[in-house]
N, C-alpha and C positions, 0 to 999 in steps of 0.2 A: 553604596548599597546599605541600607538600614540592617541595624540587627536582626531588628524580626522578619525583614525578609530572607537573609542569610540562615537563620533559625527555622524557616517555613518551609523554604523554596525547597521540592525536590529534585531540584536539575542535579546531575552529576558530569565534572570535569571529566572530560575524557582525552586529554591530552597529558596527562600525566599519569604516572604511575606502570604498572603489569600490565601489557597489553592484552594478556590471556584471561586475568581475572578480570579486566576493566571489564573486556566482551563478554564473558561471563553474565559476572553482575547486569548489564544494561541487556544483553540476548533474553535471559533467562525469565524476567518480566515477562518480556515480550511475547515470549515461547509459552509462557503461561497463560498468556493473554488469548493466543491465539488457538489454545488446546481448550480453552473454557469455552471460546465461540465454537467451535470446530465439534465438541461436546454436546453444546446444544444444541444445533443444529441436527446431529446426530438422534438427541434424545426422540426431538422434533420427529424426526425422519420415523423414528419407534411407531410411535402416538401415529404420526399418519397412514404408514404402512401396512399397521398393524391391527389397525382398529377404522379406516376409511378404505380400505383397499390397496391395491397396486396402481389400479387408474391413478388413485390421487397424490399415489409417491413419484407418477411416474411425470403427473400436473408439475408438483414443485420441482422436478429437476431441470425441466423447462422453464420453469420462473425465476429460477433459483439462474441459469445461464443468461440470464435477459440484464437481471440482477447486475451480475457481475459484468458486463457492459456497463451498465451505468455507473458504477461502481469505479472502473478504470479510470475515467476522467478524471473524478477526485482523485483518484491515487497518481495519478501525473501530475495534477495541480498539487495537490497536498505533497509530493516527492518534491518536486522543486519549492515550495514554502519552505520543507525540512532543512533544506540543503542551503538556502540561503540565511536560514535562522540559526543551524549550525557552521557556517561560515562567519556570519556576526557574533554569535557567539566567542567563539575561537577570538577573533578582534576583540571583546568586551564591548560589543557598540550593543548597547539595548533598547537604546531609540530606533536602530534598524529592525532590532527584535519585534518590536511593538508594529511598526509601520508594515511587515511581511505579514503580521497576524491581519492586523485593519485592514488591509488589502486583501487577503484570502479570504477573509469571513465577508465583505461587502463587495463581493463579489461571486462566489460558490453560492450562497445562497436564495439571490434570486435566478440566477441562472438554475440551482435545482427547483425551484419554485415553478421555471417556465417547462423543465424536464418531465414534472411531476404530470401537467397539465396535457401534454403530448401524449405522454405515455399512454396516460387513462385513455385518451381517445383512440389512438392506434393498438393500444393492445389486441383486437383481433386479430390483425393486420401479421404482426409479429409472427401469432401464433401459427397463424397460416402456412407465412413464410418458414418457420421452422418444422412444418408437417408433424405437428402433435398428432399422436392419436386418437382419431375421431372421440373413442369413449373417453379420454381425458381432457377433453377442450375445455367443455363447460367448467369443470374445477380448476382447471390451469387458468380461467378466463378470469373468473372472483378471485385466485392468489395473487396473479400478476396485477389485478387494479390495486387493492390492498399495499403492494409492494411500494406500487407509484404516489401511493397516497403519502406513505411514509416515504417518500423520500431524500427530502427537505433536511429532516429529523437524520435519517440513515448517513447521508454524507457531511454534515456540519458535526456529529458522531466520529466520524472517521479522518476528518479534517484534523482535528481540537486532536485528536489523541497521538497523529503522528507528529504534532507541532510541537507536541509537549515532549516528544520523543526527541525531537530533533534540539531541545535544549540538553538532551541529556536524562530526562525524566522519563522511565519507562514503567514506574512503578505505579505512579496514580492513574494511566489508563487501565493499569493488570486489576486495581480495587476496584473500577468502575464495571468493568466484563462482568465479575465474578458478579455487583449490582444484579446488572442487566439478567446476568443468566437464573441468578435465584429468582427473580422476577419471571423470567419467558416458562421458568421450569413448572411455577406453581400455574401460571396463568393459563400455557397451552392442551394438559391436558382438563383444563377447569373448562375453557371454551369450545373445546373439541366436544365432549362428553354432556355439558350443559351438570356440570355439578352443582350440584345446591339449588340457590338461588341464580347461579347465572345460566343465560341463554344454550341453545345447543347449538352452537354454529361453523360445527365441521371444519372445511378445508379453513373458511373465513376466521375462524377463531384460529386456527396456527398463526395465519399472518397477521391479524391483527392484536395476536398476544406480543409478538416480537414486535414488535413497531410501540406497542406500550412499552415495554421494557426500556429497549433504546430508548425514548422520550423521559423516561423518568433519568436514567445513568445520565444522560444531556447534563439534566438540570442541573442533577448533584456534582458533577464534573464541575460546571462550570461555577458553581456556588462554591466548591472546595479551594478553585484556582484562585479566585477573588479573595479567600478569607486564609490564605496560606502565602499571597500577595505575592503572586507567580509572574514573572517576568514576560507571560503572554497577557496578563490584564491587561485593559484599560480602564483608567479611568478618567475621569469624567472629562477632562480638557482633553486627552488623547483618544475621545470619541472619533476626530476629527479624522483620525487613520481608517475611519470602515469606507471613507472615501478615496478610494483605489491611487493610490500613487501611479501616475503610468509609466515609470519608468520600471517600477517593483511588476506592476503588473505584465509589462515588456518581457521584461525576463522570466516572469512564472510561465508565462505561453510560449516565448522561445524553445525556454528547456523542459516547463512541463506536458508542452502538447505531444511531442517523441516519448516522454513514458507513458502518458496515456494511451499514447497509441500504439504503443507497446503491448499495454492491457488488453487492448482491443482487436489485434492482431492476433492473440493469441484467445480471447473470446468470439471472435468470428471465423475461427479454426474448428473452436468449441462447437461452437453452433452449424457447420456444416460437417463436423462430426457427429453431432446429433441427428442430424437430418439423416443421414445414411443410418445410424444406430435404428433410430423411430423405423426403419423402412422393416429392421427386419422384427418387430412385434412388439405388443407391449410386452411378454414376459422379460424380452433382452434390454428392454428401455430398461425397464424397474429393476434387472440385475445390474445396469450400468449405473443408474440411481445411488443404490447401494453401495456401489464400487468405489463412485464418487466419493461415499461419507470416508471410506478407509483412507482414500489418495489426501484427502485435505491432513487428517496427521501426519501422511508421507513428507506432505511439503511443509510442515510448519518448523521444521527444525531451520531449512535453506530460505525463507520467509526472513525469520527471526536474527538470524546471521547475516543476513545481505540489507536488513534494517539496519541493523549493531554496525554493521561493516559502513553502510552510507555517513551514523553518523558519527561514526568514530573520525572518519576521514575526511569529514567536513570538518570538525570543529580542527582536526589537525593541521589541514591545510589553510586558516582560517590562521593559527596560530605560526604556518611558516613552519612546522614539523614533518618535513618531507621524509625522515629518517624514516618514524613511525607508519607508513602508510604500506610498505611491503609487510612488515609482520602483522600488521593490521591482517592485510589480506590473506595471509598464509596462514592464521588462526583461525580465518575465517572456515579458511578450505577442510584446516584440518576436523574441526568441529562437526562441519556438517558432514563428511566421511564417516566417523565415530556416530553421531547421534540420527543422522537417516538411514546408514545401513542398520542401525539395532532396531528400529522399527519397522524397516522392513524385513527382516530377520523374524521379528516377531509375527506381522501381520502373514507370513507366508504360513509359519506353522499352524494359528489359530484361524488363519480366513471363515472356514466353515464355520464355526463356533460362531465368530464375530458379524458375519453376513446374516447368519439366523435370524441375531435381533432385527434385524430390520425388513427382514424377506420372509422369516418365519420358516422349521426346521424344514417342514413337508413343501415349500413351495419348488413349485417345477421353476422359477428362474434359480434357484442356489444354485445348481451348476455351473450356471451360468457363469455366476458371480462368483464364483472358485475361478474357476478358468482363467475371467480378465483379470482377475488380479493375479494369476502366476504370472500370464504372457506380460503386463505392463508395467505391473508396479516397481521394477528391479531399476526402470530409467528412470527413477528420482534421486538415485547418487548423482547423474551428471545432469539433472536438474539443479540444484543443491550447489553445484559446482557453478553452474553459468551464473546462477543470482550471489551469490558472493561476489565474483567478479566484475558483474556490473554494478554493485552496488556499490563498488569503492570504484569504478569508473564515473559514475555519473554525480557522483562527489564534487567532484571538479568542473560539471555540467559537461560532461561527454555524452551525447544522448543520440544522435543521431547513427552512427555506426551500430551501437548495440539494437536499435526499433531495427536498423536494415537484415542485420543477424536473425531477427525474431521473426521478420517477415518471411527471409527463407527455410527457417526449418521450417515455419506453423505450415508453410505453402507448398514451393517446391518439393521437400523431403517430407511431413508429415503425410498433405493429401494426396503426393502424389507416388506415397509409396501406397497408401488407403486405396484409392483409384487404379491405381497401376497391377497392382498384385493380388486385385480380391479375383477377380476369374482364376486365379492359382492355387490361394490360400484358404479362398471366402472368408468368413467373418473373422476369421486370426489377424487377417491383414489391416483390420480395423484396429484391433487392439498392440499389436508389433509395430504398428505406428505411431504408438506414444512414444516408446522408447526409443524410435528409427530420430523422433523430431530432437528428442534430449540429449539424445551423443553428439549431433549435428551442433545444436546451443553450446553445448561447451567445448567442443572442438576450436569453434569460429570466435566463439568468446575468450578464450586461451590465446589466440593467434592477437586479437584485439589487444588485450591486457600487456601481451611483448611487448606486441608491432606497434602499436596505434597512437596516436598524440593525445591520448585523454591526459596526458602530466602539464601539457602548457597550459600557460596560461598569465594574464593579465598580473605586472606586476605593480603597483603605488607608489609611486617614489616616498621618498623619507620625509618631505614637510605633510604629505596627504594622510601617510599613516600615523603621524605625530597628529594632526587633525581629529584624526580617528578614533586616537584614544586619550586626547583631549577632551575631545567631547562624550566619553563615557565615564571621565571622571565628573564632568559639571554635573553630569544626569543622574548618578547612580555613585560615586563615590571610587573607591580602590577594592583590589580584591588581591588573595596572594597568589590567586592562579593569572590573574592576566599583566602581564607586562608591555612595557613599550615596544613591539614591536617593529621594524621596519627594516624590510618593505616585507609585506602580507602578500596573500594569493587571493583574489575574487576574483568572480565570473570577469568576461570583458567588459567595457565600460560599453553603455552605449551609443549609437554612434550620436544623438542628441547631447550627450554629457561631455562628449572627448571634443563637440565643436566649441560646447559652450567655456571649458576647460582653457583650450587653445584659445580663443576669444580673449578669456582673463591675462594669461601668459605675453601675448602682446600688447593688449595695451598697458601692463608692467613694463614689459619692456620701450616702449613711445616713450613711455610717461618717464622713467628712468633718463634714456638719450635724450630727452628735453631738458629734464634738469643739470647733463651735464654740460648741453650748449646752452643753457643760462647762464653758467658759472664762468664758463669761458668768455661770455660775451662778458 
């Protein structure tokens, strides 16, 4: 590796050193990261609540769910990108680095392209199916096209920054957020209100202030990564990688389509949670609205930890540091215990205060929005708890045990404590079901973590991994964090690789017994 790349690149080793501080350092980005979005959105939520009504807070919290469907996908694709770019890592292979990026970006892309396209035309469709209320359709209708339009932009966004995380780097996505949000802050109540010289365009100007933001943070991200000569570039002859390797691609849908669906298991919970919410009025939508903005700080601490935790435990495993991967996880735990119970601690005492800004002092839903946040907000410790756990489980690409976990709480134990107990409890049963799903997640998740074989895994024998980092010395030079390892931990080989492997192996060996009955002849 060049000096000025060594001098540029913000990746950080994470198989060396403090395990408490490494996560630290690399969380705490990220925790930033996701309190600046989580911020805005919030501000957003102000401006719309506050100044277009409750219909149109209660619009985005249905768009904003639609959203996060779509949203899932990437985040299973982009989860497993991470995992296999912090796995090579871990090796020092950076030509695998490049060829996981080529492959995610030429391929996310126009697939969000044809999402984008869908969307727009179904979006009635959706709305329908999620029984918005009648007064909020028409504004949910213009948000959620807006949303679709920016799509493309939103997950090649979200791609790029957990890629860069997964080298290590959590800090140039945390500068680009803060971009975007000084951006969405100055623009959406610009557009909203029609200030100055720009338009007045209501709910339309919220979403398409943020979809500008996003697009501008893109460009600078990716001109920063280029000119800091980040190990996810390409250039110009490694174009060749946006042409999807299939074997890279194989395994991103192997192990990324179980976290996606993970996401979406648990946003098609959302969404027939909503459905039941919507039934009982708009004031209880727009307190649930509300609720919503609080629960996203709940979760960003166990977010931010179960990222830290993936990639800490990818590049470890990556490097053959099996030692590291329990304290890994147990920092994890401890972290999120200490820093999600303080804010729920906090958001109990100040909820009223805090629901205000968004609902306003005199609105008849605040009580509302008191209430669900006593009865719910308390099962985001063992929220908190289950995404640490799987986050260093699916490390190793253990992915399908953890979606079947996610399947039964969101289903079995969520709706069907929802369904089961509202003739008892009525609308408490709604909200006692967050928490009923989240004990259930870490329970099964804990049992996993024991019991479960997410630790095997596919070993290289000693000429493969000599290979390995042979070929990251031709490409890239020495470094003093990586050494010759062997034998390493990757995903398993596929079964196209392991024929073609065996293939080689014999006829080595033909070609060998030949030349020793030449010698005898």
């Amino acid at each position: 590796m060049s000096d000025t790349s060594i001098a540029t690149d913000k990746r950080r080793d994470l198989t060396e050193g403090s395990i408490a501080k490494t996560m630290l350092l690399f969380a705490l980005p990220t925790l930033g990261s996701s309190a600046l979005q989580s911020l805005n959105g919030s501000i957003n939520a102000v401006w719309v609540g506050r100044f277009l009504g409750e219909e149109a807070l209660a619009a985005t919290a249905n768009g904003n769910i639609l959203m996060f469907i779509l949203i899932s996908f990437v985040f299973g694709f982009g989860m497993a990108s991470t995992i296999l770019i912090g796995q090579a890592m871990g090796r020092c292979d950076e030509t695998m680095v490049k060829r996981t990026m080529g492959t995610a970006l030429g391929s996310i892309i126009p697939i969000s392209i044809v999402v984008s396209a869908v969307g727009w035309l179904f979006a009635p469709m959706l709305l329908d199916l999620l029984g918005t209320p009648a007064s909020a359709v028409d504004l949910a209708l213009t948000y959620l096209r807006m949303i679709f339009v920016a799509m493309p932009v939103t997950l090649t966004f979200t791609l790029i920054m957990m890629a860069l995380r997964g080298t290590g780097d959590s800090t140039t996505p945390l500068w680009f957020i803060i971009i975007s949000v000084i951006f969405d802050v100055i623009l959406t109540p610009t557009l909203i209100l029609g200030l100055g010289p720009f338009p007045e365009w209501g709910i339309f100007g919220a979403a398409f202030a943020t979809a500008t933001a996003n697009t501008l943070a893109l460009i600078g991200m990716v001109i920063t990564m280029y000119l800091r000569g980040s190990v996810l570039t390409l250039k110009m002859p490694e174009l060749r990688f946006l042409r999807a390797d299939r074997e890279i691609l194989k395994s991103m849908f192997s192990k990324g389509l179980p976290m996606g669906l993970q996401m979406i298991v648990i946003s098609s919970a959302a969404l027939t949670m909503l459905s039941l919410i919507n039934r009982e009025g708009v004031q209880t939508t727009a307190a649930y609205s509300a609720t919503q903005q609080l629960w996203t700080y709940v979760q960003m601490p166990a977010m931010a930890l179960s990222a830290a935790a993936s990639a800490m435990v990818a590049q470890n495993i990556g490097a053959n540091k099996w030692s590291r991967v329990s304290d890994i996880t147990r920092w994890g735990l401890i972290f999120n215990v200490i820093l999600t119970g303080a804010i729920i601690a906090v958001l109990t005492i100040f909820d009223g205060t805090i629901l205000g800004f968004f609902l306003g002092s005199d609105s008849e839903a605040l009580p509302i929005g008191e209430h669900i946040q006593l009865m719910a907000t308390w099962g985001f410790v063992f929220f908190g708890i289950a995404q640490v756990l799987f986050g260093t489980m699916r490390a190793n690409g253990y992915v399908i045990w953890p979606l079947i976990v996610m399947a039964i709480s969101m289903y079995p134990v969520r709706l069907g404590f929802a369904f089961g107990l509202y003739p008892l409890l009525g609308d408490d049963a709604l909200w006692l079901s967050f928490p009923a799903g989240m004990v259930a997640t870490a329970l099964m998740g804990a049992g996993l973590y024991v019991h479960g074989g997410w630790r095997k895994g596919k070993k290289l024998v000693a000429e493969e991994a000599a290979q390995g980092s042979e070929g990251y010395r031709v490409h890239g030079g020495t470094s003093a964090s990586c050494r010759d390892i062997a034998p390493t931990t990757v995903w398993k080989l596929l079964p196209l690789r392991r024929i073609t492997r065996l293939h080689r192996r014999l006829r080595r060996r033909l070609y060998r017994h030949r030349m020793i009955r030449s010698n005898k002849g």
